[in-house]
C-alpha positions as CSV (number, residue, x, y, z in Angstrom):
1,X,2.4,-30.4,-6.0
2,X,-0.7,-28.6,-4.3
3,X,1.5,-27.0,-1.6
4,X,4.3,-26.0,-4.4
5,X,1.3,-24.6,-6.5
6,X,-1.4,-23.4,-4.2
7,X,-3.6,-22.3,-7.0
8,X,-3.3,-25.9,-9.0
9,X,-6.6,-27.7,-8.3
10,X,-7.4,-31.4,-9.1
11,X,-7.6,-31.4,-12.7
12,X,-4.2,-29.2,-13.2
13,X,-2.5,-31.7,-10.7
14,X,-4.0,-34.5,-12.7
15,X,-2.8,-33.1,-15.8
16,X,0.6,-32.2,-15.1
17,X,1.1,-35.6,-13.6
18,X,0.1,-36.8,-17.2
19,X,2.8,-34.9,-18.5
20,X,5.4,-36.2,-17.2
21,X,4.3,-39.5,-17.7
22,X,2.8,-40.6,-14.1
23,X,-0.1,-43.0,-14.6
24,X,-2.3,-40.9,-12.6
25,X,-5.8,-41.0,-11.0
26,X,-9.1,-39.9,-11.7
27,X,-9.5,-36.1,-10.6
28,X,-12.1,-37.2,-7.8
29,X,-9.6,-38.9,-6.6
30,X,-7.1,-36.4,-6.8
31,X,-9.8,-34.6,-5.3
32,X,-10.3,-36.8,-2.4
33,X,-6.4,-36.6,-1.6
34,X,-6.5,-33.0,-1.3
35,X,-9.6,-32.7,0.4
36,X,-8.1,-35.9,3.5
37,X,-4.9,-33.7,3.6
38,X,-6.5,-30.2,4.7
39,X,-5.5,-29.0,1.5
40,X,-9.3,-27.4,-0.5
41,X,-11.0,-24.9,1.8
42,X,-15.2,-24.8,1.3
43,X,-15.8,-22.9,-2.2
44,X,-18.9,-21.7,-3.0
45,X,-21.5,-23.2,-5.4
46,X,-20.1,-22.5,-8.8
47,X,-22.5,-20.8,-11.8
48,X,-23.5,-23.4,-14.2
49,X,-21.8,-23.9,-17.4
50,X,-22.8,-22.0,-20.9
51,X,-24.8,-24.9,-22.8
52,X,-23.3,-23.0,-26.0
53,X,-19.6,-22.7,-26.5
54,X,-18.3,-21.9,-29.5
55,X,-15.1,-22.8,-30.9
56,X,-13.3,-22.0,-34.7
57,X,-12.2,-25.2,-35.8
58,X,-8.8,-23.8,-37.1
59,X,-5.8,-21.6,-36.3
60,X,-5.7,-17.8,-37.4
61,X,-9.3,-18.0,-38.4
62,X,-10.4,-15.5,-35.6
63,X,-8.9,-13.6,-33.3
64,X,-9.6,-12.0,-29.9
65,X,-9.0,-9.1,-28.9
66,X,-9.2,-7.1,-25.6
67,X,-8.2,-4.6,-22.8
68,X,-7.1,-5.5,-19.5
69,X,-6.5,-2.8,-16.1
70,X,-3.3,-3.6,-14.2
71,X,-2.7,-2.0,-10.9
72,X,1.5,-1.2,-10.1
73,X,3.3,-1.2,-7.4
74,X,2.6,2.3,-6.3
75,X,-1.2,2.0,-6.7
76,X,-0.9,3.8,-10.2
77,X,-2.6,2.2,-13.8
78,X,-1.1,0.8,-16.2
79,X,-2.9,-1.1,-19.5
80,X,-2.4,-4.4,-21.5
81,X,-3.8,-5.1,-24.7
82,X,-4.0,-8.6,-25.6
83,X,-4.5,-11.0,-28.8
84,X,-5.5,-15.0,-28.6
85,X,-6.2,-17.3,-30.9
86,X,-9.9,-18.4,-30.9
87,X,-8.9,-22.0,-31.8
88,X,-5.9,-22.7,-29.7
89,X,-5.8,-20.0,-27.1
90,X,-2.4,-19.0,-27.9
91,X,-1.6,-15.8,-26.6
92,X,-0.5,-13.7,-30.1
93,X,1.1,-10.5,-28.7
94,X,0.3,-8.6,-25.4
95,X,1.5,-4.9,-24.9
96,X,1.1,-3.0,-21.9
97,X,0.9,1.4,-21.8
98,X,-0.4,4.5,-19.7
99,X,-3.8,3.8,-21.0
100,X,-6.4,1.8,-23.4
101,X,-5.6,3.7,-26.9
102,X,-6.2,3.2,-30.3
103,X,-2.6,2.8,-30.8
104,X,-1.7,0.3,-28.2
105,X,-4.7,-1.7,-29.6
106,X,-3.0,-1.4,-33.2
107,X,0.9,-2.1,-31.8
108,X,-0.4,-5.0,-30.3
109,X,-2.7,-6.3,-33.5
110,X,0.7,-5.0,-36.0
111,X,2.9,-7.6,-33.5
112,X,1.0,-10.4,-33.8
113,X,0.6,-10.0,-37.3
114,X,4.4,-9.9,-37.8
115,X,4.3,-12.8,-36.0
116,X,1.9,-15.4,-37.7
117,X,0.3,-13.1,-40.4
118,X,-3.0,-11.9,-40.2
119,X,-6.5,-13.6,-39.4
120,X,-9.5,-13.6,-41.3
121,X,-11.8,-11.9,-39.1
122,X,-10.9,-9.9,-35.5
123,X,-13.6,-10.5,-32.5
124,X,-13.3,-7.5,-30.2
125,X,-16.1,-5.9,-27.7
126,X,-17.4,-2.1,-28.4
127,X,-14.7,-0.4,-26.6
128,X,-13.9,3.1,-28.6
129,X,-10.1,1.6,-29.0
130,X,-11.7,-0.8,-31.0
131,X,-15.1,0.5,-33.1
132,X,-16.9,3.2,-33.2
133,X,-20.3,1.1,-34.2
134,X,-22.6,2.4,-31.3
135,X,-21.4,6.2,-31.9
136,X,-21.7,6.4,-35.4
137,X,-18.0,6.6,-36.3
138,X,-15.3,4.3,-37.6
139,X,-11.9,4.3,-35.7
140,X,-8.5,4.2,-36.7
141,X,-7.9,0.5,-35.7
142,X,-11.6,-0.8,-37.3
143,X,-10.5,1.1,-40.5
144,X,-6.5,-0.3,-40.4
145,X,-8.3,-3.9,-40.3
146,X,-10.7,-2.9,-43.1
147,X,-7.8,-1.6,-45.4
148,X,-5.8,-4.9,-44.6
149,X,-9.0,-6.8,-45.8
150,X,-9.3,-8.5,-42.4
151,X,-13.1,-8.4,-40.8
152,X,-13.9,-7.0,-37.5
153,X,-16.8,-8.2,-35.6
154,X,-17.9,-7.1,-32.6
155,X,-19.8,-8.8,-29.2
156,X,-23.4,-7.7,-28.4
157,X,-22.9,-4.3,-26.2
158,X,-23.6,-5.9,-22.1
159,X,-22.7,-9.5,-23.0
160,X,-18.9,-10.2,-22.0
161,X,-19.4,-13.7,-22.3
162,X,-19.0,-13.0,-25.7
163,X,-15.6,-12.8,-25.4
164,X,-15.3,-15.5,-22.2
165,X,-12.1,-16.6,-23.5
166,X,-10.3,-13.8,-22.9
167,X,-11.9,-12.8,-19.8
168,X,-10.8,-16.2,-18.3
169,X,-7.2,-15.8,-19.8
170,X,-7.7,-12.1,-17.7
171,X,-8.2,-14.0,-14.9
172,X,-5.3,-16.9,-15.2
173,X,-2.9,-13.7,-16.0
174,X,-4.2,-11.5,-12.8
175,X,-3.5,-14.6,-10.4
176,X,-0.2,-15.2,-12.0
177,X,0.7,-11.6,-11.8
178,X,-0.3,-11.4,-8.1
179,X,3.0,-14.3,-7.5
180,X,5.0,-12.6,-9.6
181,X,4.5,-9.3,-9.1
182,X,3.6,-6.5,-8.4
183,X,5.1,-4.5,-11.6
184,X,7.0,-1.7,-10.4
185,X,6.5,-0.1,-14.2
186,X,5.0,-0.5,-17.0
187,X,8.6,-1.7,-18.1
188,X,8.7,-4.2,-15.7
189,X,5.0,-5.1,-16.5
190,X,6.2,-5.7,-19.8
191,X,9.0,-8.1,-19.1
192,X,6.2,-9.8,-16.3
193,X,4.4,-10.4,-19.5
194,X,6.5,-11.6,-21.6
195,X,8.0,-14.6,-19.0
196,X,3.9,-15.3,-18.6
197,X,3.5,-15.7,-22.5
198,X,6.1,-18.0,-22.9
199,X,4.9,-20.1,-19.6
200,X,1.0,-19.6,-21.0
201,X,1.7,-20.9,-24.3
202,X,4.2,-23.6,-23.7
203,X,4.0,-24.7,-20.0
204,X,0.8,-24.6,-18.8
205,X,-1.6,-27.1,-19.8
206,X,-4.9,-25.8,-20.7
207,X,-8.2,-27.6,-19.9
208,X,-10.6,-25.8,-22.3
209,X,-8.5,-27.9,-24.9
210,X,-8.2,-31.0,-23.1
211,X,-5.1,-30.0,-21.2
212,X,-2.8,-30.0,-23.9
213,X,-0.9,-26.6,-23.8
214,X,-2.0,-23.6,-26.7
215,X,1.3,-23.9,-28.4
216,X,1.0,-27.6,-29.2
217,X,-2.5,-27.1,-30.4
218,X,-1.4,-24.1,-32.0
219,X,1.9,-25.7,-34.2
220,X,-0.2,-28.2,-35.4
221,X,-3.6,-27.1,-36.8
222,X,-3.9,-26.9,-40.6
223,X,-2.9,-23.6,-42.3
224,X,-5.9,-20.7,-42.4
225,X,-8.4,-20.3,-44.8
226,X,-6.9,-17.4,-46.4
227,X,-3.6,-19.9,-47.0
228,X,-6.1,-23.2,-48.6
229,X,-6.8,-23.7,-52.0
230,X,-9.9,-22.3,-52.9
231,X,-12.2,-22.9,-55.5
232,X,-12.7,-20.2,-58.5
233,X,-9.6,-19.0,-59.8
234,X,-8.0,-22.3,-58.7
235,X,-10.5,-24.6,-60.9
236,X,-9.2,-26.9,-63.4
237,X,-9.6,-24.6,-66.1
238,X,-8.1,-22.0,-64.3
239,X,-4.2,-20.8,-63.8
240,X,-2.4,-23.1,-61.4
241,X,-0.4,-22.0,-58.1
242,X,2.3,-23.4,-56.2
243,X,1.0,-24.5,-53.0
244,X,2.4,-22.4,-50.5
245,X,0.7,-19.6,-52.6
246,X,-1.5,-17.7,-50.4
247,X,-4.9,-16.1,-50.7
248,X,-5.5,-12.3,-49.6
249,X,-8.3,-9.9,-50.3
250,X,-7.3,-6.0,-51.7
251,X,-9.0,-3.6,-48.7
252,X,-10.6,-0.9,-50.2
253,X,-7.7,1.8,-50.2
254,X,-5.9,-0.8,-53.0
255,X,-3.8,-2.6,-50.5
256,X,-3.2,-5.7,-48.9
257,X,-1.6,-7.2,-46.0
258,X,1.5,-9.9,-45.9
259,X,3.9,-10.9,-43.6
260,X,2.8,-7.9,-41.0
261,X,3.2,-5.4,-44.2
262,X,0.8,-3.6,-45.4
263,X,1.4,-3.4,-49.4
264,X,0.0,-1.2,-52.3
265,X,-1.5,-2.8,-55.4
266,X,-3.5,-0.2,-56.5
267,X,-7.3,1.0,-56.9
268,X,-8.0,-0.8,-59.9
269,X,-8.1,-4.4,-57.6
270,X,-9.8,-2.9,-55.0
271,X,-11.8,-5.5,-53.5
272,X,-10.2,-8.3,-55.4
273,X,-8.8,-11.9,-54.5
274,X,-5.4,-12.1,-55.7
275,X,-2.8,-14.6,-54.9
276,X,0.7,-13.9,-53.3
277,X,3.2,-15.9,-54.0
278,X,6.5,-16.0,-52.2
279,X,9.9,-16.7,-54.1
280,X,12.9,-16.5,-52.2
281,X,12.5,-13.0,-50.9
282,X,11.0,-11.6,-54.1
283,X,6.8,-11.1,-53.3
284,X,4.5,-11.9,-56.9
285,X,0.9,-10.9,-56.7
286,X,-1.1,-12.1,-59.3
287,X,-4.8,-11.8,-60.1
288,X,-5.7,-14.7,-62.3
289,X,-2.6,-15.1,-64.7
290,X,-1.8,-11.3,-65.0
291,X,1.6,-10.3,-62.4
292,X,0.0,-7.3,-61.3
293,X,2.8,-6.4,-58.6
294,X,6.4,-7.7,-57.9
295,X,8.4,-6.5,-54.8
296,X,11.1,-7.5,-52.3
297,X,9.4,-5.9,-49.4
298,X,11.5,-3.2,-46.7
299,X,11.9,-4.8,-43.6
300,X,12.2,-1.4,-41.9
301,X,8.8,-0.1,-43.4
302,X,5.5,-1.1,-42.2
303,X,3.5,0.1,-45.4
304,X,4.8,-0.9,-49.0
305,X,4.0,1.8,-51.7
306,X,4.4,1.1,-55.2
307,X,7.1,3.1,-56.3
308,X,6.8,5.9,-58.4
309,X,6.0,6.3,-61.9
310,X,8.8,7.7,-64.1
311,X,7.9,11.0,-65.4
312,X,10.8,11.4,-68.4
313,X,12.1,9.6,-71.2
314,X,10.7,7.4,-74.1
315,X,7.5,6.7,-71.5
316,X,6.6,10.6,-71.5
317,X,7.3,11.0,-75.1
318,X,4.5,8.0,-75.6
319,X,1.8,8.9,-73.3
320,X,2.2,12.8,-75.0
321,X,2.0,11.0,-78.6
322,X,-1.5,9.5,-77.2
323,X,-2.4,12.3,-76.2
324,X,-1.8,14.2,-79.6
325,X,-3.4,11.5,-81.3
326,X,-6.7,11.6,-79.3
């Protein structure tokens, strides 16, 4: 297995003998193996371990976010933007352009939302495609999370290990890139990363969470907390929703975000909890017991006005009567 997979060291050779059900050894002894057949060269003394690691304890709760160089075949740049899951490590969405924008930070959040919905909060470093914080400003992609009601927090500025998970991932990706690769395009880097998401999340077992692979700790975590039953409007006195209702927050320009959409309730519920409530492929929002929006939403349409208020007829003749009267 080590000379088929030069890179795979004790533990990876231990766990993928797991896998496929071999009763294997201990890693020193796996170790020891390698190390009698010519098979480790000397490494280094490694850096101690962070005493502090911190973990969400479900799916979808955070996200990470970040920006990775990629050098092509013909010594030009190219860019990927990538999203994992904080509690799984499942690799959301990757996208790779010319350069680290705004927008390529937004395609790639807007895919892995259409994906598995959206995350309560977004962890990204202070990178101008990300937050303006340390200039003063707010950018495009901190304000699109801030409409959607979803919370971006940032790493302290000089302090990548903030955001160790994805520079690890970084790393993993890099060394699988330099076997596959070199991209010839940023095309071709695309499809390069697509074959190393699906072999990321589903082949390759992971030991930051206990070599199982991100997909299967992924698939079977409990729903996020913005899909639990929460207390307030849901106590006994209150209205009662079907389970697979599903809490969002109104961002302050009056909209919310479901199923990747972004979708217009209006400025009254700014700010407000409401439930959403699937039927079939008609969407209900309700806050409390009052239906305040009902819509089948556009697949081809990212955001989801609410359509337009009729300007004729016996509705007209009413609001001019009210008018008269006052």
């Amino acid at each position: 297995m080590r000379r088929d997979h030069p890179r795979w060291g004790a533990r990876r050779i231990r766990a993928e003998l797991d896998r496929v059900g071999v009763e294997a050894p201990a890693v020193s002894t796996v170790h020891q193996v390698l190390v009698r057949n010519g098979l480790v060269a000397p490494q280094p003394p490694r850096r101690p371990r962070a005493d502090k690691r911190f973990e969400r304890e479900i799916a979808n709760d955070l996200w990470q976010i970040d920006a990775t160089r990629v050098v092509l075949a013909d010594n030009t740049e190219g860019w990927v933007v990538d999203v994992i899951d904080d509690h799984s490590r499942y690799l959301l969405a990757a996208i790779a352009g010319p350069g680290a924008t705004g927008d390529l930070a937004w395609d790639t959040f807007e895919l892995a939302a259409s994906r598995y919905g959206l995350p309560r909060q977004v962890l990204s470093d202070n990178g101008l495609i990300f937050t303006g914080r340390l200039h003063g400003i707010e950018v495009a992609f901190e304000v699109s999370l801030k409409d959607l009601g979803v919370e971006l927090i940032n790493s302290a500025p000089y302090h990548p290990q903030t955001l160790g998970k994805l520079e690890r991932f970084h790393r993993t990706f890099k060394e699988w890139l330099t076997d596959e690769g070199p991209p010839w395009d940023l095309e071709h880097l695309q499809e390069l990363l697509d074959g190393f998401r699906f072999h990321y999340n589903r082949q390759r077992p992971h030991q930051g969470i206990g070599d199982q692979t991100p997909a299967e700790r992924y698939d079977k975590t409990p729903l996020p907390p913005a899909q639990i039953s929460l207390p307030g409007l849901d106590e006994m006195t209150g209205p009662s929703y079907p389970p697979h209702s599903i809490l969002r927050k109104v961002g302050s320009s009056e909209n919310l975000g479901f199923r990747g959409k972004l979708v217009q309730v209006g400025m009254r519920w700014a700010g407000a909890q409401v439930r959403v409530i699937p039927v079939g492929e008609l969407i209900k929002v309700y806050y409390g017991e009052l239906l305040i929006r009902a819509l089948t939403l556009d697949p081809d349409r990212y955001y989801q006005p609410m359509p337009p208020q009729p300007t004729n007829g016996r509705r007209q003749t009413a609001r001019t009567s009210l008018k008269t009267v006052r």
